[in-house]
SEMAR-739673 format. One record per residue (C-alpha): residue number from 1; y negated, z negated, x. Coordinates in Angstrom, 1 decimal, padded with zeros to 4 digits. Layout:
+-----+--------+--------+--------+
:   i :      y :      z :      x :
+-----+--------+--------+--------+
: NUM :      Y :      Z :      X :
...
+-----+--------+--------+--------+
END
This chain:
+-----+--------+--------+--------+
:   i :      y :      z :      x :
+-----+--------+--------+--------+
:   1 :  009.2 :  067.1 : -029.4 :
:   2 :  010.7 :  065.0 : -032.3 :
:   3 :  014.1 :  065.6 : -030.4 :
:   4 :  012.8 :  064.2 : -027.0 :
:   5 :  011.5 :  061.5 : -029.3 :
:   6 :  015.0 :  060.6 : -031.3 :
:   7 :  016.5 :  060.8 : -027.8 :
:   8 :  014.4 :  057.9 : -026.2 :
:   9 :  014.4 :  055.7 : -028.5 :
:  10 :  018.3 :  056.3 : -028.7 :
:  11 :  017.8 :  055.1 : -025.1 :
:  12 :  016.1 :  052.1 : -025.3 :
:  13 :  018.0 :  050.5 : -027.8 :
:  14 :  021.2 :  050.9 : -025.6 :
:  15 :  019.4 :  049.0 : -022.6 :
:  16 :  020.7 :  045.6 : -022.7 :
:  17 :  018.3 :  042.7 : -023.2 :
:  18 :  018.2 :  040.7 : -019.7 :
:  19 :  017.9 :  036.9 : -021.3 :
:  20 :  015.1 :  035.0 : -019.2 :
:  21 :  016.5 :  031.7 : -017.9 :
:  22 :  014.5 :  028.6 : -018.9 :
:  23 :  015.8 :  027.1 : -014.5 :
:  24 :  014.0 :  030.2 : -013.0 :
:  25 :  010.9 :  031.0 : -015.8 :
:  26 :  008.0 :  031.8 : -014.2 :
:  27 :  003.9 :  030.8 : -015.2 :
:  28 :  001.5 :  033.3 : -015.9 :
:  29 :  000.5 :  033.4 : -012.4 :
:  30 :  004.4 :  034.3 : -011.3 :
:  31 :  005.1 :  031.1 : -009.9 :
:  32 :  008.2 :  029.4 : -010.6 :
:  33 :  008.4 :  026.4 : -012.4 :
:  34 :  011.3 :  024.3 : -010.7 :
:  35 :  013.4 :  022.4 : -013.0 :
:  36 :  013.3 :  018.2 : -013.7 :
:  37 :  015.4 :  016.7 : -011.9 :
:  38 :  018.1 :  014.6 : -014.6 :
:  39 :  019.1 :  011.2 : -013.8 :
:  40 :  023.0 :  010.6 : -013.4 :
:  41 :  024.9 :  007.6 : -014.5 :
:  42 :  025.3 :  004.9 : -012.0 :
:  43 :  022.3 :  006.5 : -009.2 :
:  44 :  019.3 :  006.3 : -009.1 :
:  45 :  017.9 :  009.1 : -007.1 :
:  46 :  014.9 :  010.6 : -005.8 :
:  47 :  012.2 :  011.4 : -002.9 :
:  48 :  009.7 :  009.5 : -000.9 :
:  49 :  006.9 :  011.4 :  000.3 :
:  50 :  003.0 :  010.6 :  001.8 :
:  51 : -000.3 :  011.6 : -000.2 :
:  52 :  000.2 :  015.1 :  001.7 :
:  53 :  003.5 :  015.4 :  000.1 :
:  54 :  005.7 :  015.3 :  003.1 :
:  55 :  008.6 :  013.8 :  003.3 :
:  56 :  009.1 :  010.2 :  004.9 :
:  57 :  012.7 :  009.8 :  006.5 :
:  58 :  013.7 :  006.5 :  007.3 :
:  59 :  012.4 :  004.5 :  004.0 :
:  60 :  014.3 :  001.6 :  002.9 :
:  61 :  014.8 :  002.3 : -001.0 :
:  62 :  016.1 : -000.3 : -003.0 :
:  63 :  017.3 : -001.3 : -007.0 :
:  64 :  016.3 : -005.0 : -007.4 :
:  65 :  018.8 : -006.5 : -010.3 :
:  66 :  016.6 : -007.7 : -013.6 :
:  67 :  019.9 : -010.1 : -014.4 :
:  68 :  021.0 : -011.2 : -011.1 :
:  69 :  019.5 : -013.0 : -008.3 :
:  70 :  020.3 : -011.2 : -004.9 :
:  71 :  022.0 : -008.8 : -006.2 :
:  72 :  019.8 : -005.8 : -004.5 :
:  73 :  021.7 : -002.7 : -003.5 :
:  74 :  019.6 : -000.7 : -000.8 :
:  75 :  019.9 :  002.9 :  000.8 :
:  76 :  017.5 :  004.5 :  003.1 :
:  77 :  016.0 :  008.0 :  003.0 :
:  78 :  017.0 :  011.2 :  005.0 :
:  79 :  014.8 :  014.1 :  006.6 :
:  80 :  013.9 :  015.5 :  003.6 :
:  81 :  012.7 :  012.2 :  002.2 :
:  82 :  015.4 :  011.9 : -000.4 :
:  83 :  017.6 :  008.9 : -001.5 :
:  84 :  020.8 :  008.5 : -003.7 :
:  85 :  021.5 :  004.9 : -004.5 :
:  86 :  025.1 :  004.3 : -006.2 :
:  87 :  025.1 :  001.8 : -008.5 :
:  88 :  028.6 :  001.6 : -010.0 :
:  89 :  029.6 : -001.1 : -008.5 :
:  90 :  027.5 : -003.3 : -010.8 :
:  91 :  028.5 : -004.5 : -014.5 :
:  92 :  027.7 : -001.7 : -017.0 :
:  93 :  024.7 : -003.8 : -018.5 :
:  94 :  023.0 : -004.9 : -015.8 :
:  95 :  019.1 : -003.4 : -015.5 :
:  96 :  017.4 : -002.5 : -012.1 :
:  97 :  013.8 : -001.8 : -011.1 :
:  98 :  012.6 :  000.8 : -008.2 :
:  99 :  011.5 : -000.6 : -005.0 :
: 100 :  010.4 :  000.7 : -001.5 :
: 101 :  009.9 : -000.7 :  002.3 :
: 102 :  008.5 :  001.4 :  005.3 :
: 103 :  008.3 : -000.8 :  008.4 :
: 104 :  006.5 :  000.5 :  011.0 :
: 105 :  005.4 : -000.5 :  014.8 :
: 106 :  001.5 :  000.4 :  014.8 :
: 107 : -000.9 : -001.7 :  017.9 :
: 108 :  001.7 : -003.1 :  018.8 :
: 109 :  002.3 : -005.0 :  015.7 :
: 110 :  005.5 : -004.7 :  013.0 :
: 111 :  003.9 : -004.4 :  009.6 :
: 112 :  005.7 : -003.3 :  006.3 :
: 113 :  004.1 : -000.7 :  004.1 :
: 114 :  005.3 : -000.3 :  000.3 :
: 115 :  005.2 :  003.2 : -001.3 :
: 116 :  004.4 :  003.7 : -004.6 :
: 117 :  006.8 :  004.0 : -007.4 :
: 118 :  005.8 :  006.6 : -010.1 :
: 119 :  007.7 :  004.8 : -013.1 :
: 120 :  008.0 :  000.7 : -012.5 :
: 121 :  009.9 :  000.8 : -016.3 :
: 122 :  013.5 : -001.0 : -016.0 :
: 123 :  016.6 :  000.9 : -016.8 :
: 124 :  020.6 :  000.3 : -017.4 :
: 125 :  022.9 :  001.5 : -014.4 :
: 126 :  024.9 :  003.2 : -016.9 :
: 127 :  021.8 :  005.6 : -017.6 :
: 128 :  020.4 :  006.0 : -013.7 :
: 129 :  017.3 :  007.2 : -013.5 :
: 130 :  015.5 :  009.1 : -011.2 :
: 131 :  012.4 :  007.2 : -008.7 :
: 132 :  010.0 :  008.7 : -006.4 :
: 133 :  007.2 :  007.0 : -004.8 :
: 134 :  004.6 :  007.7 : -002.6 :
: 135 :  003.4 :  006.6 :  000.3 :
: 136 : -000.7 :  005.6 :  000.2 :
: 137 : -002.5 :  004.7 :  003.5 :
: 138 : -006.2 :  005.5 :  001.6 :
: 139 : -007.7 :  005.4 : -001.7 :
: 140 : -008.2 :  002.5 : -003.7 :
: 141 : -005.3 :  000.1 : -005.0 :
: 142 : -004.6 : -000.9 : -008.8 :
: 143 : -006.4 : -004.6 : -007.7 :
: 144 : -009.5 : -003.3 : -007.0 :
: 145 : -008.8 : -003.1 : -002.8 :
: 146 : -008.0 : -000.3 : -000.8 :
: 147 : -005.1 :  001.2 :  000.6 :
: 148 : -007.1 :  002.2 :  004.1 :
: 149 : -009.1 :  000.5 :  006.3 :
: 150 : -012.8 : -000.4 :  006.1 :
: 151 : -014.8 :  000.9 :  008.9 :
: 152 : -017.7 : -001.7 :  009.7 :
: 153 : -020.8 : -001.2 :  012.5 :
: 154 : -022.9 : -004.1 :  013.2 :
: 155 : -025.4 : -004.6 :  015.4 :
: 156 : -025.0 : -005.4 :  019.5 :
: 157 : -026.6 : -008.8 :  021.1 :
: 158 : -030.3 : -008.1 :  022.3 :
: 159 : -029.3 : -009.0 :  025.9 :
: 160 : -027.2 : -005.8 :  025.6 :
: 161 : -029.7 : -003.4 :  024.7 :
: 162 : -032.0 : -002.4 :  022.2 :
: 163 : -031.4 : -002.6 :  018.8 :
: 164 : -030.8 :  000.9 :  016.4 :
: 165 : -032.6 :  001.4 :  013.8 :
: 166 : -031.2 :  001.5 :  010.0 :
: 167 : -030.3 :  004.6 :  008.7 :
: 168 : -030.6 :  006.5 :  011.9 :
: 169 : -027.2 :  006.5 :  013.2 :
: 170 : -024.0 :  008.9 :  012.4 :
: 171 : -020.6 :  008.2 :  013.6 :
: 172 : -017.5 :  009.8 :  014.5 :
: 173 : -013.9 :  008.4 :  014.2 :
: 174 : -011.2 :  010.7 :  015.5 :
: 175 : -007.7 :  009.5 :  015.1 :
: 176 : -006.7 :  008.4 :  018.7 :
: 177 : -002.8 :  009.5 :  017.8 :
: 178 : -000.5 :  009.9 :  014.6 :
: 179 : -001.9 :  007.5 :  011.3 :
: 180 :  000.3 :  004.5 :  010.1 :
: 181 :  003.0 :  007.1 :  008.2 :
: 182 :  003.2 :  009.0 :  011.3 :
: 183 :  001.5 :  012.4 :  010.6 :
: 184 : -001.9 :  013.5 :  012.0 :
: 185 : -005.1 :  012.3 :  010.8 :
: 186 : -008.8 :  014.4 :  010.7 :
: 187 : -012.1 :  013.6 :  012.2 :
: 188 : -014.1 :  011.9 :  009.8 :
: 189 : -018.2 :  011.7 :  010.7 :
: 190 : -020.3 :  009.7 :  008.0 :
: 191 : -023.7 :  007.9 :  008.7 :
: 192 : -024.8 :  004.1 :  008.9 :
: 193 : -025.9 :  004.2 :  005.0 :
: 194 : -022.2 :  004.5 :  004.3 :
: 195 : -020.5 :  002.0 :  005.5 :
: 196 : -018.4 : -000.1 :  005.0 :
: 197 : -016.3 :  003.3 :  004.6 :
: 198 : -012.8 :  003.6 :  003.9 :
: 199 : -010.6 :  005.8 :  006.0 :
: 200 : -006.8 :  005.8 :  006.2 :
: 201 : -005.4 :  003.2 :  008.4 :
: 202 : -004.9 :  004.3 :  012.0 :
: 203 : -006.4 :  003.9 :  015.5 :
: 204 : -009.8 :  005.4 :  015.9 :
: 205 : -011.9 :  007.0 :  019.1 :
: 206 : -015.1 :  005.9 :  018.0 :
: 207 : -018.3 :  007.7 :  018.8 :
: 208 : -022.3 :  007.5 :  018.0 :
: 209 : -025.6 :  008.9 :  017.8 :
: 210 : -029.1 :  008.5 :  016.9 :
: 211 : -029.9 :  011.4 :  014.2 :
: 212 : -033.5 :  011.1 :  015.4 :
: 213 : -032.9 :  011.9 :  018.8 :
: 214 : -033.7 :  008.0 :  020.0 :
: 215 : -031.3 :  007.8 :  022.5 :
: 216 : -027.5 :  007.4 :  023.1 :
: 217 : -026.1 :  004.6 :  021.6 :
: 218 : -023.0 :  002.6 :  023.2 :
: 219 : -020.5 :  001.1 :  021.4 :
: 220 : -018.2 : -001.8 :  021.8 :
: 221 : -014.7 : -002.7 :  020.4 :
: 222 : -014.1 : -006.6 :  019.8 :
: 223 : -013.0 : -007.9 :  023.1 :
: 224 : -013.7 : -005.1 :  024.9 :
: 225 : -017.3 : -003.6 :  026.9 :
: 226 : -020.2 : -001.3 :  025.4 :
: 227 : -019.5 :  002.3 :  026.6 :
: 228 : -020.2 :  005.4 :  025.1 :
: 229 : -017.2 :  005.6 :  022.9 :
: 230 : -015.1 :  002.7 :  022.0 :
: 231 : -010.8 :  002.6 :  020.5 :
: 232 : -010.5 :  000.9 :  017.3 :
: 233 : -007.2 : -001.1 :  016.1 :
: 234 : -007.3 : -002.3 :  012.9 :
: 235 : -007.2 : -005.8 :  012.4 :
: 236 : -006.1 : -007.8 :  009.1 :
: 237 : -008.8 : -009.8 :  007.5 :
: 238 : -007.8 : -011.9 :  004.0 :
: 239 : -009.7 : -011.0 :  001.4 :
: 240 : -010.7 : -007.6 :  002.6 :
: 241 : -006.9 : -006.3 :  004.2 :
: 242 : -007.2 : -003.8 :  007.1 :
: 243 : -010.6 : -003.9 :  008.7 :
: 244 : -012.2 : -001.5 :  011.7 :
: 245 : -015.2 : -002.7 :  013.5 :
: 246 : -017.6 : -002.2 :  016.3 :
: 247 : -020.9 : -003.6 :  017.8 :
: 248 : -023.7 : -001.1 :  018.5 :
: 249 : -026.9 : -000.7 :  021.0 :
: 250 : -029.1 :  001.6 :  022.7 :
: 251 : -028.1 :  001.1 :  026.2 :
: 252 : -030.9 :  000.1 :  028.5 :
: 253 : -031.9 :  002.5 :  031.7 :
+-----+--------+--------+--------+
END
């Protein structure tokens, strides 16, 4: 027995140590915790994704100059989402700060939407630095507004029908194609007690209905005719930014 012993431990201290690298160490729950990214001198570098985390391809990213006026350099992103903006061409002492543009044909309209930077601090070419920034089409903005669009109902004229009663309608908006960013959008019900509601900006299907069981209720888009389900652009109002609305009745027999 005390020979077996003497002859494993022999063993196990000729097993070579296997060091654990700090790039591919693993949490507790054996996932891998990928390595920061380090900036390079003269680039700044880095990924633009939306709230889901996927990448946005096509993003104009840009360094604005801190010293000089006009002096932007711009690249845009690839598939993956990712940038890498060389900067040597600048003086050695010049400071930049992260900036983004996404413009977009939505309705029929051009607008520009502007991702979020996760650091706005300054920095020296010579250093680089590394900027993502994401791209927010809900949730509320730093101001106090929102980065969606409000959802409003109001009520129909009485020669169109009959008014519903407070409270006793729920609605349905189902994304009538891709949201602003592109990607797919989910059906979102809430009830008349809620609004206005935010929801990310897109074009909506709109449906209704009387949670006591009134009667159908018909809805109409601005410009358009009371039906039982009405499409929803959004609409810029100042003051408020992207705005849905709809008028409402209980259609007559």
């Amino acid at each position: 027995m005390r020979t077996l012993t003497l002859l494993t431990l022999a063993l196990s201290l000729l097993t070579p140590l296997v060091p654990v690298s700090r790039a591919n160490a693993t949490t507790t729950q054996g996932q891998t915790r990928a390595s920061p990214v380090k900036a390079r001198p003269f680039h700044m570098t880095g990924v633009v994704k939306n709230l889901q985390g996927k990448p946005l391809a096509g993003v104009r990213v840009g360094a604005d100059n801190t010293v000089l006026d006009s002096s932007e350099v711009w690249t845009t992103t690839d598939a993956q989402g990712r940038y890498d903006l060389d900067l040597s061409k600048m003086p050695i002492l010049n400071s930049w700060t992260a900036v983004a543009h996404l413009v977009v044909k939505y309705g029929g309209e051009q607008q520009t939407l502007t991702p979020e930077v996760d650091n706005s601090a300054p920095f020296l070419g010579k250093d680089g630095a590394v900027r993502n920034f994401t791209l927010r089409i809900t949730g509320k903005t730093p101001n106090g507004g929102y980065y969606g669009a409000l959802f409003y109902a109001h009520l129909g004229l009485s020669e169109a029908g009959e008014m519903p009663e407070y409270g006793d309608v729920e609605f349905t908006l189902t994304p009538a194609g891709p949201l602003i960013d592109g990607f797919r959008g989910q059906p979102v019900k809430l009830r008349q007690s809620q609004l206005p509601f935010e929801v990310p900006q897109g074009r909506y299907r709109v449906t209704a209905r009387s949670i006591s069981g009134r009667g159908p209720i018909w809805l109409k888009a601005r410009g358009g005719e009371y039906g039982p389900e009405a499409v929803l652009d959004m609409t810029y109002t100042a003051g408020t930014g992207m705005t849905l609305s709809v008028d409402m009745v209980h259609p007559r027999p």
